[in-house]
Backbone as CSV, one residue per row, in Angstrom:
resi,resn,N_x,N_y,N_z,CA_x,CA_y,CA_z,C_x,C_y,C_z
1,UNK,-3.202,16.517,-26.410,-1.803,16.656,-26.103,-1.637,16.746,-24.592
2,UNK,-0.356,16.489,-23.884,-0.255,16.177,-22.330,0.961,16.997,-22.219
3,UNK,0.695,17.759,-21.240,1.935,18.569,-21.008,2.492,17.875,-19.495
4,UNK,3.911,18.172,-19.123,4.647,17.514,-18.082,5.022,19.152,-17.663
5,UNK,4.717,19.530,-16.336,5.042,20.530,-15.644,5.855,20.289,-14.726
6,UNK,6.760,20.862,-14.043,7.991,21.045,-13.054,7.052,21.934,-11.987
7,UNK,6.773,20.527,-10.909,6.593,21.726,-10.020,6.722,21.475,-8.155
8,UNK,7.391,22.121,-8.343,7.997,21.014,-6.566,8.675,20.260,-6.331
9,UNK,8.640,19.180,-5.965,9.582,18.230,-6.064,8.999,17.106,-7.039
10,UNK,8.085,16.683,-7.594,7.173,16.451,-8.595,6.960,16.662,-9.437
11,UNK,6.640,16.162,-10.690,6.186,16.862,-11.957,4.488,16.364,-11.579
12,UNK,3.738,17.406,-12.759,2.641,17.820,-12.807,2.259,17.367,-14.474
13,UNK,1.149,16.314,-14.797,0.526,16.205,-16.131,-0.842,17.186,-16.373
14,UNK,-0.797,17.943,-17.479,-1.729,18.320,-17.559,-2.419,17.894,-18.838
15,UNK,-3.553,17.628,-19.037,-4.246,17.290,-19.954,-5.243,18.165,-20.706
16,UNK,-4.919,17.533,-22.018,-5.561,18.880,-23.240,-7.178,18.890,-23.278
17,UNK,-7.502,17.176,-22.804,-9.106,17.253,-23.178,-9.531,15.994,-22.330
18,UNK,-11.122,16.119,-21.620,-11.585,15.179,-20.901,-11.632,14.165,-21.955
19,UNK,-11.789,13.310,-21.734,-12.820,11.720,-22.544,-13.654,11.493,-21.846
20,UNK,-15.207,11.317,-22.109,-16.145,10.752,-21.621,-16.011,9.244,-21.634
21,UNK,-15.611,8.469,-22.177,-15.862,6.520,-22.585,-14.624,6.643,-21.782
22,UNK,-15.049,5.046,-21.334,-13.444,4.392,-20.478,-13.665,3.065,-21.131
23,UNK,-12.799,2.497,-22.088,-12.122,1.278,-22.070,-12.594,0.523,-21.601
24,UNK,-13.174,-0.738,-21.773,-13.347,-1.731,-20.679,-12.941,-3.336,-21.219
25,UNK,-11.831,-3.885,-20.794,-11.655,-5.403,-20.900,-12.859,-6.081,-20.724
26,UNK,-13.167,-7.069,-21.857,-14.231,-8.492,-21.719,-14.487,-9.177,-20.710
27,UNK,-12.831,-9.799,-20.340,-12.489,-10.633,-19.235,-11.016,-10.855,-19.059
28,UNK,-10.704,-11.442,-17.757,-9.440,-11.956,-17.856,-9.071,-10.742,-17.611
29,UNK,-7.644,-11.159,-17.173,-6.308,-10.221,-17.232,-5.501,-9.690,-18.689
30,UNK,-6.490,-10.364,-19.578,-6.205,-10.066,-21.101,-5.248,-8.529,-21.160
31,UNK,-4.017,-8.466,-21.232,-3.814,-7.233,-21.843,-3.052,-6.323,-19.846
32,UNK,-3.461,-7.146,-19.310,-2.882,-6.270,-17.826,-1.587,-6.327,-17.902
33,UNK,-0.753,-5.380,-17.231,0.661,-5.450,-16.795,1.041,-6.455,-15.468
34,UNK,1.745,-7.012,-16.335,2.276,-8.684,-15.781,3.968,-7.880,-15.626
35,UNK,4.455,-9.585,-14.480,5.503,-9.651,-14.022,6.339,-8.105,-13.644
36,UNK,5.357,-7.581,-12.628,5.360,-6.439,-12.287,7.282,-6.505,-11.330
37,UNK,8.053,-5.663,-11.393,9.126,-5.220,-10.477,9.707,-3.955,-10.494
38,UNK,10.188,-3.834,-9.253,10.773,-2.090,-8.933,11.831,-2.176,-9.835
39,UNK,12.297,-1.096,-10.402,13.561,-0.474,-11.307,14.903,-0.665,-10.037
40,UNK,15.659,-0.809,-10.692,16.885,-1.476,-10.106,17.194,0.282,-9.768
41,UNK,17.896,0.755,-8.316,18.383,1.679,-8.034,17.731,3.010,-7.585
42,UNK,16.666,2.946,-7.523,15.688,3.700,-7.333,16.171,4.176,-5.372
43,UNK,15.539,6.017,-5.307,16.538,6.316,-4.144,14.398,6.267,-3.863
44,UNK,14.985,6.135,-2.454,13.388,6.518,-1.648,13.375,7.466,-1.207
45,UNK,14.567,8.600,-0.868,14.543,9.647,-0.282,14.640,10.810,-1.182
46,UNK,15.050,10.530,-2.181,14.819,12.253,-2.885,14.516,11.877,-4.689
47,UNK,14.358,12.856,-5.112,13.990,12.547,-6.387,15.096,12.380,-7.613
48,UNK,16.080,11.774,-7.689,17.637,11.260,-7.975,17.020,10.398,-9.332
49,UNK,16.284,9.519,-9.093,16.040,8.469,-9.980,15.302,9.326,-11.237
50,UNK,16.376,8.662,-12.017,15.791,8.769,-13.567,14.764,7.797,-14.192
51,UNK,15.001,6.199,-13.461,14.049,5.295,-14.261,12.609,5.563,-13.431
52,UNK,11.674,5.147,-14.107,10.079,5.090,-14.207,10.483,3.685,-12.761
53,UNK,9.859,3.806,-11.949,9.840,2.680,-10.611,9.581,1.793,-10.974
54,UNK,8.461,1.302,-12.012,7.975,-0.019,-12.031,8.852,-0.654,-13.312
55,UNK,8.836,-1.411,-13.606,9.045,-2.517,-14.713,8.324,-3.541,-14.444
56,UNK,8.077,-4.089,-16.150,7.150,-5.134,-16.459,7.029,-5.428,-17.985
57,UNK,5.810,-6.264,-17.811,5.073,-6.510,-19.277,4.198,-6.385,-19.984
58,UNK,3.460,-5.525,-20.725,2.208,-5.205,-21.293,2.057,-4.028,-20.669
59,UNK,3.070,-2.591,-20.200,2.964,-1.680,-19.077,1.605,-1.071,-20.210
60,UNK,2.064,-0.720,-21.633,1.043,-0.056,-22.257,-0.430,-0.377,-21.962
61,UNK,-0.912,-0.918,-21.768,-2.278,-1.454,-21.030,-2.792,-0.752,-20.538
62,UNK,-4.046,0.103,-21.134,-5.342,0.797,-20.469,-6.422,0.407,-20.260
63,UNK,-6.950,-0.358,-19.793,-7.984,-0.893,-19.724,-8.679,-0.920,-18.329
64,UNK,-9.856,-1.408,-17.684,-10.370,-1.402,-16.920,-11.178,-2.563,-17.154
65,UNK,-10.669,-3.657,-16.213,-11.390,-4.970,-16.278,-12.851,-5.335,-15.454
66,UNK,-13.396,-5.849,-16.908,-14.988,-6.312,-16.327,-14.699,-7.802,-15.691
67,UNK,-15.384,-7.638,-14.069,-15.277,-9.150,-13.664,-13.583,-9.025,-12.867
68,UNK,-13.647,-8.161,-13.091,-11.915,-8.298,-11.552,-11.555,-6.590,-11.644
69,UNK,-10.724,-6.464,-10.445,-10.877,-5.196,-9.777,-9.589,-4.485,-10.993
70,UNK,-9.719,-3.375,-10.494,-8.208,-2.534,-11.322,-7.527,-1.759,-10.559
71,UNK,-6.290,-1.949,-10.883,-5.420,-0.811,-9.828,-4.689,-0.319,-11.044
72,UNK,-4.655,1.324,-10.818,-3.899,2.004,-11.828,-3.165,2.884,-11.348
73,UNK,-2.382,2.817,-11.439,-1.056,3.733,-10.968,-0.450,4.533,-11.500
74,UNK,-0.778,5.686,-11.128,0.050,6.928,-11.825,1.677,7.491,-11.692
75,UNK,2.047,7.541,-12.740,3.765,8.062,-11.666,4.464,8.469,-12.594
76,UNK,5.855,8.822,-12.376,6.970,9.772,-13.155,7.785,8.922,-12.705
77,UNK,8.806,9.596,-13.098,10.671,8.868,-12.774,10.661,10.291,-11.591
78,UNK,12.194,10.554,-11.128,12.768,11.659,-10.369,11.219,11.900,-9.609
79,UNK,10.556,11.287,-8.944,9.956,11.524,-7.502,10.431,10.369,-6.762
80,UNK,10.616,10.471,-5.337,10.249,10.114,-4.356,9.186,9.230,-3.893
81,UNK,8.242,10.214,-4.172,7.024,9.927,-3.754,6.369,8.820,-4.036
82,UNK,6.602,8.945,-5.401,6.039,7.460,-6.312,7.062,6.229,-6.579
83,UNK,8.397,6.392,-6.043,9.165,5.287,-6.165,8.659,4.542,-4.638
84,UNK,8.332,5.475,-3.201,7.983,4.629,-2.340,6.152,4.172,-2.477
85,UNK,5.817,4.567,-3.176,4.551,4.171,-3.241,4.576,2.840,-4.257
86,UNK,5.240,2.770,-5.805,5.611,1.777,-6.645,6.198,0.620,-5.436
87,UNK,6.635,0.974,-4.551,7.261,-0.308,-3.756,6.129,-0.811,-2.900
88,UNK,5.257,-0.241,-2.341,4.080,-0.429,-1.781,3.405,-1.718,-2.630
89,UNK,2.952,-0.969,-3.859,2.252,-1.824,-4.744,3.412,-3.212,-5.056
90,UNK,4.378,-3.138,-5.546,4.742,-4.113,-6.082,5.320,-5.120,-4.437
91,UNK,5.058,-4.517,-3.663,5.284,-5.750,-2.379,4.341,-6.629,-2.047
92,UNK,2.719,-5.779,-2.591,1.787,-6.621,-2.519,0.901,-7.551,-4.254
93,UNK,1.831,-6.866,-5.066,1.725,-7.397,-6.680,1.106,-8.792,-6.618
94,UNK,2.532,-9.648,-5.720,2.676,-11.436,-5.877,1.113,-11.997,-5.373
95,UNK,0.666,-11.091,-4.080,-0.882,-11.388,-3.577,-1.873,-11.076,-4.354
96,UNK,-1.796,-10.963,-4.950,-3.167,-10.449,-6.228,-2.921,-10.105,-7.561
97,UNK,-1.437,-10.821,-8.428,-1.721,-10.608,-9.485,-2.236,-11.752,-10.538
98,UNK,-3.001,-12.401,-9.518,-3.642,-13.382,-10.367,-5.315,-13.147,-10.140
99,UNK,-5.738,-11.788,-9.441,-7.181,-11.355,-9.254,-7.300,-9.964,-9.068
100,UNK,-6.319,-9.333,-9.887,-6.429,-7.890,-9.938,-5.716,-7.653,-10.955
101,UNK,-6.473,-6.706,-11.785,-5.867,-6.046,-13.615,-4.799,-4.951,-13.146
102,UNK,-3.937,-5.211,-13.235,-2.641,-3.700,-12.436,-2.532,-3.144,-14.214
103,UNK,-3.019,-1.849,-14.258,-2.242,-0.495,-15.452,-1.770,0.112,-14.520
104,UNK,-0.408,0.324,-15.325,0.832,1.406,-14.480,1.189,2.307,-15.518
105,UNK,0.795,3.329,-15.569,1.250,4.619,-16.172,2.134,5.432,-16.190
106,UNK,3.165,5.831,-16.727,4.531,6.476,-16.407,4.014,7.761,-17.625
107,UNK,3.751,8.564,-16.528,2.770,9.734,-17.589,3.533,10.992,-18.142
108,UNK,5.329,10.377,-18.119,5.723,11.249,-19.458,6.145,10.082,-20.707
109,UNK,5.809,8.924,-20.876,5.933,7.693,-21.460,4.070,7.333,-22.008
110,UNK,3.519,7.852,-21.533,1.782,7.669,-21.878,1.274,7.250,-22.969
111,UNK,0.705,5.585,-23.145,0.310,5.505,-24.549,-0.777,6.322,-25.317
112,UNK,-1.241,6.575,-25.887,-2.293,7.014,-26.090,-4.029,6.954,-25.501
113,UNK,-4.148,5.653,-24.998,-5.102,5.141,-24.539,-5.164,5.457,-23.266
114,UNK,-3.288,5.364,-22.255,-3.530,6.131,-21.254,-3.575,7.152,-20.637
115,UNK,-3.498,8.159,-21.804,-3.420,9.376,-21.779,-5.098,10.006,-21.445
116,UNK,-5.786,9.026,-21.987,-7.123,9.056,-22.187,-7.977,8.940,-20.843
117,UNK,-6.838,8.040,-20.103,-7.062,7.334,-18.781,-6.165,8.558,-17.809
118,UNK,-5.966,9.502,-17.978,-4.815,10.318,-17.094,-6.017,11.463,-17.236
119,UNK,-6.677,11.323,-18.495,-7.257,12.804,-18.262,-8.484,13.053,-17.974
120,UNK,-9.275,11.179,-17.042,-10.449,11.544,-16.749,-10.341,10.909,-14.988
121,UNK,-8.631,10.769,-15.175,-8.902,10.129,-13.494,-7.405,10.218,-12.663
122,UNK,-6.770,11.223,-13.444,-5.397,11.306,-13.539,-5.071,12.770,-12.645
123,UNK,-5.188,13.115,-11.511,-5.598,14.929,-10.591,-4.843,15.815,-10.564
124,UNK,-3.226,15.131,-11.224,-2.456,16.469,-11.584,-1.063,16.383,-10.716
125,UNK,-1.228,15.311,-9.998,-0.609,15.091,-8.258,0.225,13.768,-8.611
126,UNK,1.294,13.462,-8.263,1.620,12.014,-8.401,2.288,11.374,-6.647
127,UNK,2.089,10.283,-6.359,1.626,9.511,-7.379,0.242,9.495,-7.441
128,UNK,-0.696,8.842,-8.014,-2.041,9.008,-7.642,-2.735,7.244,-8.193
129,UNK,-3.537,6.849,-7.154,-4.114,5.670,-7.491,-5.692,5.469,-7.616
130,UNK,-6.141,4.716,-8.967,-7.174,4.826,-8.939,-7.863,3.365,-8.983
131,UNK,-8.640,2.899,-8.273,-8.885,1.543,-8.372,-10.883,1.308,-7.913
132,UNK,-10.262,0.576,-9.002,-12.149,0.060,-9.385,-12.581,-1.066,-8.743
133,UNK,-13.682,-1.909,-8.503,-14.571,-2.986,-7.960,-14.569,-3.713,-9.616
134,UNK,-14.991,-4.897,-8.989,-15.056,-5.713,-10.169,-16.337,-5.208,-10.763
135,UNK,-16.988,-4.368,-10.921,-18.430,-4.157,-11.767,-18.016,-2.961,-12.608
136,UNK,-16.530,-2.247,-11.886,-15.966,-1.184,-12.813,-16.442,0.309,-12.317
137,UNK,-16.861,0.070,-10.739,-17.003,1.094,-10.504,-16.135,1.558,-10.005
138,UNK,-15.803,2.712,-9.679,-14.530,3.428,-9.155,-14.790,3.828,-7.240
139,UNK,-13.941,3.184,-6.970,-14.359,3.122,-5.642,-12.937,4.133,-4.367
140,UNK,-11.460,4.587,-5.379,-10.989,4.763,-4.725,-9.998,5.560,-5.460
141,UNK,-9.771,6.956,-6.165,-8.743,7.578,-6.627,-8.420,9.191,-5.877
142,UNK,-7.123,8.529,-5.958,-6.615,10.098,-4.702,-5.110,9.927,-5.034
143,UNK,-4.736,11.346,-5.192,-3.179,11.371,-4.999,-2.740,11.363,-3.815
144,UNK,-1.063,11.170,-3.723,-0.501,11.292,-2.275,0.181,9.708,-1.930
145,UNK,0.290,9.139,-1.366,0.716,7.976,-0.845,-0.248,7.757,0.353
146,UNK,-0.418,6.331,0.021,-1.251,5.504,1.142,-0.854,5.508,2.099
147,UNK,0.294,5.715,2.691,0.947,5.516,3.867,2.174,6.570,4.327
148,UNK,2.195,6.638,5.387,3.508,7.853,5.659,4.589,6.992,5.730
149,UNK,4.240,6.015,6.197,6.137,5.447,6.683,6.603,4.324,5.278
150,UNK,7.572,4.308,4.935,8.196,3.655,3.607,7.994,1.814,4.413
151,UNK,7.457,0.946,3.362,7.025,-0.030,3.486,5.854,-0.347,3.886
152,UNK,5.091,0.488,4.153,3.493,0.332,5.376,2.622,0.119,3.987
153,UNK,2.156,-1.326,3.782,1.427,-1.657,2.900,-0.173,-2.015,3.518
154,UNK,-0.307,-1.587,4.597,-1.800,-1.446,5.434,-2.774,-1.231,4.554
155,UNK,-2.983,-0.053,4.160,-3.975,0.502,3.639,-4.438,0.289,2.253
156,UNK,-3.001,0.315,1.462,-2.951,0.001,0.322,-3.900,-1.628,0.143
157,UNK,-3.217,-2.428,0.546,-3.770,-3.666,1.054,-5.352,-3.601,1.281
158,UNK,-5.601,-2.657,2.903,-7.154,-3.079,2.702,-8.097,-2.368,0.854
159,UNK,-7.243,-1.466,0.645,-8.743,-0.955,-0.683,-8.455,-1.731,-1.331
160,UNK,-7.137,-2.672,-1.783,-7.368,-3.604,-3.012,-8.447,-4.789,-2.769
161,UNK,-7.633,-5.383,-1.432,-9.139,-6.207,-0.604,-10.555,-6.002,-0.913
162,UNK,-10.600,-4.385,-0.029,-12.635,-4.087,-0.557,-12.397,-3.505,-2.075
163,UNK,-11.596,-3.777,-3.089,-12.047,-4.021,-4.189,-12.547,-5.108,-5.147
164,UNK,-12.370,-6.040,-4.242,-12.482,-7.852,-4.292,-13.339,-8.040,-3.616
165,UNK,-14.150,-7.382,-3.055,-15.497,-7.867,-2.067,-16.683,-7.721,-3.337
């Protein structure tokens, strides 16, 4: 079971039980969240927004792809934090969503599978990103935002990069 805590300007997931196994896609983008876009109305400055930032297709998608990198994205509705970070990612979506598996998690919406995925890589913090190398190793999960200033897709950019090396 996943509890949603109030705490700050943020909510907080907490999770009932680790999982040892992670999921792993065959190949392909089989099953990734496609035709990724920001939620219409979304504020960048305070936590106002009710919708989940991202929209798409296949959002339910937990997986971790063998043979191409993964970016997984953790987030809520009513932050801030993760509506300017969701804009981060989806500015650089169009550059790599034909060589990177994107799961986006809206972790009071959590399928089951990514609940599974919240509670072995998921820190409690939103937004929080966790992204793998194509061999599925985990090379990069941390809450917080990649960047201080709204639009600065620098960084974000280089780890998806050295996740493609």
């Amino acid at each position: 079971m996943l509890t949603i805590i109030k705490r700050g300007a943020c909510s907080i997931l907490i999770g009932a039980a680790v999982v040892n196994a992670l999921l792993f896609a065959t190949s392909g983008l089989a099953g990734a969240a496609t035709d990724l876009m920001l939620a219409p109305n979304l504020s960048f400055t305070d936590d106002s927004s009710p919708k989940f930032p991202i929209e798409g297709k296949d959002l339910a998608d937990a997986t971790v792809a063998r043979g191409l990198p993964t970016v997984i994205f953790f987030g809520t509705a009513h932050c801030w934090n993760t509506a300017r970070e969701a804009e981060r990612l989806i500015a650089l979506y169009p550059r790599y969503s034909d060589r990177v598996h994107f799961v986006i998690v809206d972790l009071k919406h959590a399928s089951p599978a990514q609940g599974r995925l919240a509670d072995q890589y998921y820190p409690g913090y939103i937004p929080t990103l966790a992204i793998f190398d194509k061999s599925g190793r985990l090379i990069y999960d941390r809450a917080g935002e990649t960047a201080s200033e709204r639009g600065d897709t620098e960084h974000l950019q280089q780890l998806i990069d050295s996740a493609l090396r």
